[in-house]
C-alpha positions in Angstrom: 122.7 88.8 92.5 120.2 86.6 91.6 116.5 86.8 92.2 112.7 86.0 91.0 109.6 87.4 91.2 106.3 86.1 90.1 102.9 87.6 89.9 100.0 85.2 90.7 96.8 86.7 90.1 94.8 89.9 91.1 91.7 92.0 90.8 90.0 95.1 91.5 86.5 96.5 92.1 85.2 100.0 91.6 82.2 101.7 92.7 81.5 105.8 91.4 79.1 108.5 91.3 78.8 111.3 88.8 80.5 114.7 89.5 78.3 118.0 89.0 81.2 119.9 87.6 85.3 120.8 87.0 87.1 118.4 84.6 89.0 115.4 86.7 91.2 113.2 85.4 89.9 111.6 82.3 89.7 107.8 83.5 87.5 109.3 86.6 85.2 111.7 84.1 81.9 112.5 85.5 82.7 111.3 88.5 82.8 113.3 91.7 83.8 110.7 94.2 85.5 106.9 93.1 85.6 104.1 95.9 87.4 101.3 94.6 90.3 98.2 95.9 92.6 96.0 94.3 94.5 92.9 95.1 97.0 90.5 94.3 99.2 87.6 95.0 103.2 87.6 94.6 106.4 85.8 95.0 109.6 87.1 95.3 112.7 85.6 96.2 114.9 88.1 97.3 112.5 90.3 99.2 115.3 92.5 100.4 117.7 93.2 97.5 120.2 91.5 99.0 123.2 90.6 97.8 123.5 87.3 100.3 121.3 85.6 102.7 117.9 86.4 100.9 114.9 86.3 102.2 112.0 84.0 99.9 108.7 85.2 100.4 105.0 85.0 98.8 102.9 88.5 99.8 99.3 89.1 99.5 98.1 92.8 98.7 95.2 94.4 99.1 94.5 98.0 98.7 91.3 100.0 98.9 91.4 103.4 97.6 89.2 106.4 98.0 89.3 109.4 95.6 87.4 112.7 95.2 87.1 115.0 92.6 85.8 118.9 92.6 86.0 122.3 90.6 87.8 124.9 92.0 86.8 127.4 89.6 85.0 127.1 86.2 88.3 126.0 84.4 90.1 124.2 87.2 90.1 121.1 89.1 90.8 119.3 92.1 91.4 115.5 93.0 92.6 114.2 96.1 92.8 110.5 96.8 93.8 108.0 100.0 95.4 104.8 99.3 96.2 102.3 101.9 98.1 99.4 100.8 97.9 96.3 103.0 101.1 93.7 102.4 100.7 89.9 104.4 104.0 88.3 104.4 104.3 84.2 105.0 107.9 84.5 105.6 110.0 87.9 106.8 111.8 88.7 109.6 109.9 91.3 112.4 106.4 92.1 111.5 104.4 90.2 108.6 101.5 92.7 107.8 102.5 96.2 106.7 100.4 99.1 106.1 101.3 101.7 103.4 99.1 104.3 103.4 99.2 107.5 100.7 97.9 110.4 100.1 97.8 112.5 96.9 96.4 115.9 95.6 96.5 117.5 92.3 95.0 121.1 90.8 95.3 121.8 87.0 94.0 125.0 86.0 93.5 125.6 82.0 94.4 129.3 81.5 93.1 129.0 77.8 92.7 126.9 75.1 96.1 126.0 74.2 97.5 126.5 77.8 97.3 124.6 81.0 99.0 123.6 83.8 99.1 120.4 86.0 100.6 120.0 89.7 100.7 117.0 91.8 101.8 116.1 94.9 101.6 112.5 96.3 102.8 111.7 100.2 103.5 108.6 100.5 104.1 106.4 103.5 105.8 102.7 102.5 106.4 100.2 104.6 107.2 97.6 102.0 109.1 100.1 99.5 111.7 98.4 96.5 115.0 96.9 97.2 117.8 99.5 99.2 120.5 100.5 97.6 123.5 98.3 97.0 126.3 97.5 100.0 122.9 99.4 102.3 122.7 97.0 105.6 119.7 94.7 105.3 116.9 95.8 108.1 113.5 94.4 108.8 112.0 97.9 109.5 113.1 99.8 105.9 110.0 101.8 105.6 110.5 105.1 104.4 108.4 108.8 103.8 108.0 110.6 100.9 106.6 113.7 99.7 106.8 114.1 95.7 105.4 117.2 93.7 104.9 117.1 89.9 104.5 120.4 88.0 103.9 120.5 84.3 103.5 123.2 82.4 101.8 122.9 78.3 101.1 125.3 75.6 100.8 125.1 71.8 102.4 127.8 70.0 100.7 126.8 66.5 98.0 124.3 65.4 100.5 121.6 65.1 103.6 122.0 67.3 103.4 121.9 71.4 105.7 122.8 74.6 105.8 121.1 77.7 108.1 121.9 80.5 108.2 119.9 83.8 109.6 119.3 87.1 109.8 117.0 89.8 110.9 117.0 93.4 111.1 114.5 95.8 112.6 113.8 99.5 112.8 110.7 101.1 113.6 110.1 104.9 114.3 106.3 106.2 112.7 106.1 109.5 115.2 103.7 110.6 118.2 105.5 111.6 120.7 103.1 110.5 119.4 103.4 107.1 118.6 107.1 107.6 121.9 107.8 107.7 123.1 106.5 104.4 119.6 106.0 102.0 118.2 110.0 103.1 118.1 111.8 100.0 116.7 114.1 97.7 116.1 114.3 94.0 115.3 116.7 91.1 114.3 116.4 87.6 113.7 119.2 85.0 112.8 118.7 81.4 111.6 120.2 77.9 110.0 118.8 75.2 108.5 119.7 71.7 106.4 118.3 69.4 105.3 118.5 65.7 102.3 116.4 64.1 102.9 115.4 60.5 100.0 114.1 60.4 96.6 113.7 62.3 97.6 111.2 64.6 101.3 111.2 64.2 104.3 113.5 65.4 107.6 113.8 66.2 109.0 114.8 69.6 112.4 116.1 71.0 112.9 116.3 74.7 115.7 116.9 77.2 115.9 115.6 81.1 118.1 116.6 83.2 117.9 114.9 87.3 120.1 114.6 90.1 120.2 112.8 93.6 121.6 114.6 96.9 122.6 112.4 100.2 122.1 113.7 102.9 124.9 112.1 104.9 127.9 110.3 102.9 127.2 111.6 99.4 130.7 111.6 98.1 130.3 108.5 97.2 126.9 107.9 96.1 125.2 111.8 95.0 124.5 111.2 91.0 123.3 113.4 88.2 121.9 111.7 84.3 121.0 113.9 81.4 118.9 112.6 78.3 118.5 114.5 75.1 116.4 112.0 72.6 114.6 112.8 69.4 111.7 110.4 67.7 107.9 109.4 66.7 104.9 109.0 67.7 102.4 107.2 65.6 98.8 105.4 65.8 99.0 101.9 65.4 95.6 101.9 65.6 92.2 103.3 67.7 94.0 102.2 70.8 97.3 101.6 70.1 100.5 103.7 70.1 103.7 103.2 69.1 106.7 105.3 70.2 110.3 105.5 69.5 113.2 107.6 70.7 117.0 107.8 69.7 120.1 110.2 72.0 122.1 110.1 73.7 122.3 109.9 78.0 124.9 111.4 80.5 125.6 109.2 83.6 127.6 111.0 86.7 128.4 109.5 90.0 130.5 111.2 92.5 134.3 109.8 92.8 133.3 108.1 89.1 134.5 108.8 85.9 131.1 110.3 83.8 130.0 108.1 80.6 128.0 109.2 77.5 126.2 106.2 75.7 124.0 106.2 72.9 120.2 105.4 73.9 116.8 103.9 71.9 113.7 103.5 73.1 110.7 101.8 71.4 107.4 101.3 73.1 103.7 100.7 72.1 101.0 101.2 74.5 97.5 99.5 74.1 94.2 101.3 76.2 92.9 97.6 77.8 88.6 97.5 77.7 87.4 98.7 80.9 87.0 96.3 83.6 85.3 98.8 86.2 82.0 98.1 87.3 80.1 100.9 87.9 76.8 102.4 90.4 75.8 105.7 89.1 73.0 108.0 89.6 72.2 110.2 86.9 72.7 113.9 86.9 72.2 117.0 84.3 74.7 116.6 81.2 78.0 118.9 82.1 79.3 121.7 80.0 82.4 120.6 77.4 85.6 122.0 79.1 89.3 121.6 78.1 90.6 118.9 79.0 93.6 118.9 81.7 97.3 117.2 80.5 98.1 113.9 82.3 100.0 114.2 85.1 103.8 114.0 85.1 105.4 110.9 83.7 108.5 109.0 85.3 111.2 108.8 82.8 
């Protein structure tokens, strides 16, 4: 299978005022309530996944977003945010504009110093969602529900090492029932990690990950479980810049499948981009330093 996709050009605008208290996430700092939208302009040329008879379209995107964030308590937060993502097809069979909308909530309390914890849960409602899975019948109507929760747990035994457990669930439901019947599934991931700076912006990490899909209907076939077990670095490149990489070894299972252990490497740098956000604030008394939250939970 064969297939392109192209992305033409975008944008987004953002519009915040400053929060009294609690300790948001750290892009939306200071800021109790964040309006903002994004947009874009794509091509794809297999719009389905399909192995034959694809479907060659350009989409425009727009997607406002409002988010608000609150204390709970002195050392806990709460965000919550509505997204609604707007997708204009010029070619696709059955309806040409689909709305996505989503909804997402997330509390981190810090129970001291060294110790916090972070849960999200994100309900999403996609109309336009990624390619099905393989030998699925193509449909027009493959929009699907979803209700995610993230929960990660971190504490730092000594000055320089640090624990992190997390978990994931996830359920998705097909609201077609043709594609209910073989794409309705849920999924699980658990994982550990550790880490040890050598120096002040450098440290190794080992981490373990463990997830598995369940069918609902059919699953002899297609119900899957992968394990990762990967050591490595992380180092500054420089004051924005990080470099990562990780060495293992991962565990592939499919039901009615023979398993298979390969080796795996990773290697990654990230670079923080300048803020493009343009801002309207109104000023408001300086807040009291707080610990701040972990990110929220990372797909791997």
């Amino acid at each position: 299978m064969n297939f392109r996709r192209v992305m033409l050009g975008g944008g987004q605008l953002w519009a915040a005022v400053p929060a009294q208290a609690g300790d948001p996430p750290e892009k939306d700092q200071g800021k109790s309530w964040v309006l903002g939208a994004r947009s874009g302009l794509s091509g794809d040329a297999n719009r389905f996944g399909a192995v034959g008879k694809n479907v060659e379209s350009s989409v425009f995107q727009i997607a406002p977003k409002a988010a608000d964030n609150a204390s709970v308590i002195d050392q806990a937060f709460l965000a919550r945010s509505y997204r609604l993502t707007v997708d204009q097809f010029d070619h696709r069979p059955g309806d040409k504009a689909l709305e996505s909308p989503e909804v997402s909530a997330r509390i981190a309390p810090v129970f001291s110093a060294v110790t916090n914890r972070d849960a999200l849960e994100i309900l999403p409602a996609a109309r336009n969602p990624g390619s099905l899975l393989s030998g699925a019948p193509i449909h027009s109507h493959h929009a699907n529900d979803r209700n995610e929760v993230n929960v990660t747990f971190f504490t730092a035994p000594t000055a320089k090492t640090g624990l992190t457990f997390k978990a994931r669930a996830a359920n998705t439901g097909f609201r077609a029932a043709v594609l209910s019947r073989r794409l309705d599934r849920t999924q699980h991931l658990f994982g550990v990690s550790g880490s040890n700076a050598i120096w002040s912006e450098d440290k190794t990490v080992a981490e373990a990950l463990h997830q598995d899909g369940c069918y609902l209907t059919s699953g002899e076939a297609k119900n899957n479980a992968a394990a990762d077990l990967m050591a490595g670095l992380d180092c500054a490149l420089a004051k924005k810049s990080t470099a990562s990489a990780r060495a293992g070894f991962a565990w592939r299972h499919r039901d009615a499948e023979p398993s298979t252990i390969s080796p795996l490497a990773e290697v990654s740098e990230t670079t923080t981009p300048p803020s493009r956000r343009f801002s309207a604030a109104v000023s408001c008394p300086p807040r009291r330093k707080r610990p701040t939250p972990p990110a929220s939970l990372t797909a791997t």
